[in-house]
C-alpha positions, 0 to 999 in steps of 0.5 A, a space after each residue: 836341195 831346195 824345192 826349187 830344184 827338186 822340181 826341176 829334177 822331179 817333175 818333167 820325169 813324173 809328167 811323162 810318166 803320167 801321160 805314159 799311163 794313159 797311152 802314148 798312140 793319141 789320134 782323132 779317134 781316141 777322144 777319151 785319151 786325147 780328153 783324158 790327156 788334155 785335162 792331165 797336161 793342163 797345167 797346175 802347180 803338181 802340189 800333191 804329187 809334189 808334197 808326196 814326192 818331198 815327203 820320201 825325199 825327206 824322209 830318205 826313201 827312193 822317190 822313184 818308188 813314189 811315182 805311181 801313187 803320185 800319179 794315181 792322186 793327180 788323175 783323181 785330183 784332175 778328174 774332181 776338177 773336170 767333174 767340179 766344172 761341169 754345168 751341174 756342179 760349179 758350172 765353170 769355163 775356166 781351169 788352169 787358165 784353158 777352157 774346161 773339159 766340157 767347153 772343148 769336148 762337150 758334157 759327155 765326154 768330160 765325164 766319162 775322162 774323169 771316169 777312166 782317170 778315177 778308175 785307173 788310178 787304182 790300177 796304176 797302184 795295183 799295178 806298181 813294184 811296191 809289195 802287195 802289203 803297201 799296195 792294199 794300204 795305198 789303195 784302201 787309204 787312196 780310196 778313203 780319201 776320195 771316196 764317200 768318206 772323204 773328198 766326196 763326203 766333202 763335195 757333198 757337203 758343199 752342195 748342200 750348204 750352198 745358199 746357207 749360212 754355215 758355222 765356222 766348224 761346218 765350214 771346216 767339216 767341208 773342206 778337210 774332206 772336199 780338200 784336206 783329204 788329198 793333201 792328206 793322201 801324199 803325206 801318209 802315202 809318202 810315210 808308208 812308201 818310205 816305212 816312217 816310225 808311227 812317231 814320225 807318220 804321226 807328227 807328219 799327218 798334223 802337219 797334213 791336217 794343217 796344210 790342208 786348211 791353210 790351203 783351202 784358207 788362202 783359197 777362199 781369200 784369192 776367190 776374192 781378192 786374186 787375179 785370174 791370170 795369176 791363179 788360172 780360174 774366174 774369181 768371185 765363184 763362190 760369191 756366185 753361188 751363195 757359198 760361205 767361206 773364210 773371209 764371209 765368216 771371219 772377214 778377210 783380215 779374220 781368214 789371213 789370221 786363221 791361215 797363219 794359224 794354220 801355217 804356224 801349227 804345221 811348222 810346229 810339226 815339222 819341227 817335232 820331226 826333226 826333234 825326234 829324228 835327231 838320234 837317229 842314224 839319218 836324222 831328216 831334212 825338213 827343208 822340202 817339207 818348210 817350202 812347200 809350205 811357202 809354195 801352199 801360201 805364195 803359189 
């Protein structure tokens, strides 16, 4: 099965079942769900839930017991966005290609849906069929990577470089926190749902790793030279707020060089999965995992 069709089969599926999670009786009083709802339903390419969904394909475990986890990492992904946007933060009035949070339901209400999407993310998992074993680990690793040791250490760091001039190393710092750990998350999540060897989970979170800068490369450079129907949010941001990127310390050319890089480590860990799985009863299929790489770069 190519990713391609994998999402068709997937997606629609997870999608309900996420709206599920935050109440199907939506009305004009609910303004927190129907807030809640909005921010959830609009849009976006679902490429964390998707890589971790992949990863259980791939490694031949039941993706249905991914769902949770991949739900609770995309309220937690769509609640830093709603957070990110807002006036005190990068102050922006477009997300997805539709006006954020705040511009349709105000400053208050914004944050207190990216309160309850954050929070209930860990009792979907909580609440979940895995054992009490896996779910401590997909709590404690979920809480790590969005918390002061991860993507919000990240986010931090952001802030206080913005109107500095930052080393590559710091740069980097940055975004394998403020964006590598959620990309992270998927892959080590899918290893603990699907029991990966500590060979295989290894080789897998290189690859995590890789992806999670390429990713924050490529989207440093379509701050510059994207199109904003295409990538669904204003370009030129970062330039507005003074912060460095790729493509201001290595020049355009430099950061596509570097996302290359990138790229090309990440395949090669995939390649060692496939080596060392070669032996066994079911060997597995990297081919979700090669193209979800392409998704990362192409879009």
């Amino acid at each position: 099965m190519d990713l391609k069709s994998f999402k068709e089969n997937v997606i629609p599926s997870f999608e309900k079942e996420m709206l599920d999670y935050i109440g199907k009786e939506l009305t004009k009083k609910e303004k927190l769900h129907e807030a809640m709802s909005y921010s959830i339903t609009a849009g976006g390419k679902r490429i964390r839930p998707l890589l971790l969904l992949a990863t259980i394909q791939s490694l031949g475990g039941d993706i249905q017991k991914g769902y949770a986890a991949s739900a609770a990492l995309e309220f937690i992904h769509t609640y830093s966005l709603i957070h990110d946007d807002l006036p005190a933060m990068d102050d922006d009035d477009l997300r997805r290609g539709k006006p954020t949070s705040h511009i349709v339901y105000g400053e208050d209400i914004a944050i207190l849906s990216g309160d309850a999407l954050l929070t209930q993310a860990f009792e979907i998992i909580a609440d979940s069929d895995e054992s009490s074993e896996k779910k401590v680990k997909l709590i404690s690793a979920l809480a790590k990577s969005a918390g002061p040791k991860g993507m919000i250490l990240g986010q931090m760091a952001d802030i206080q470089g913005e109107k500095k001039s930052l080393n590559l190393e710091e740069l980097q710092f940055i975004h394998r926190n403020k964006t590598g750990e959620l990309l992270k998350f998927p892959i080590y999540a899918a290893c603990v749902i699907a029991d990966a060897t500590p060979e295989i989970e290894e080789q897998l979170m290189g690859y995590a790793e890789h992806i999670g800068l390429a990713y924050q490369i490529r989207d440093d450079i379509l701050d510059i030279i994207g199109d904003v129907a295409e990538i669904g949010k204003n370009i030129g941001m970062d330039a507005a707020h003074n912060k460095s990127t790729y493509p201001g310390l290595l020049t355009t050319e430099g950061a596509k060089k570097a996302l290359a890089k990138e790229l090309t480590a990440a395949k090669t860990n995939l390649k060692m999965v496939e080596q060392i799985s070669q032996n066994s009863v079911n060997p597995i299929q990297i081919n979700l995992l090669t193209e979800m790489i392409d998704l990362l770069v192409i879009g």
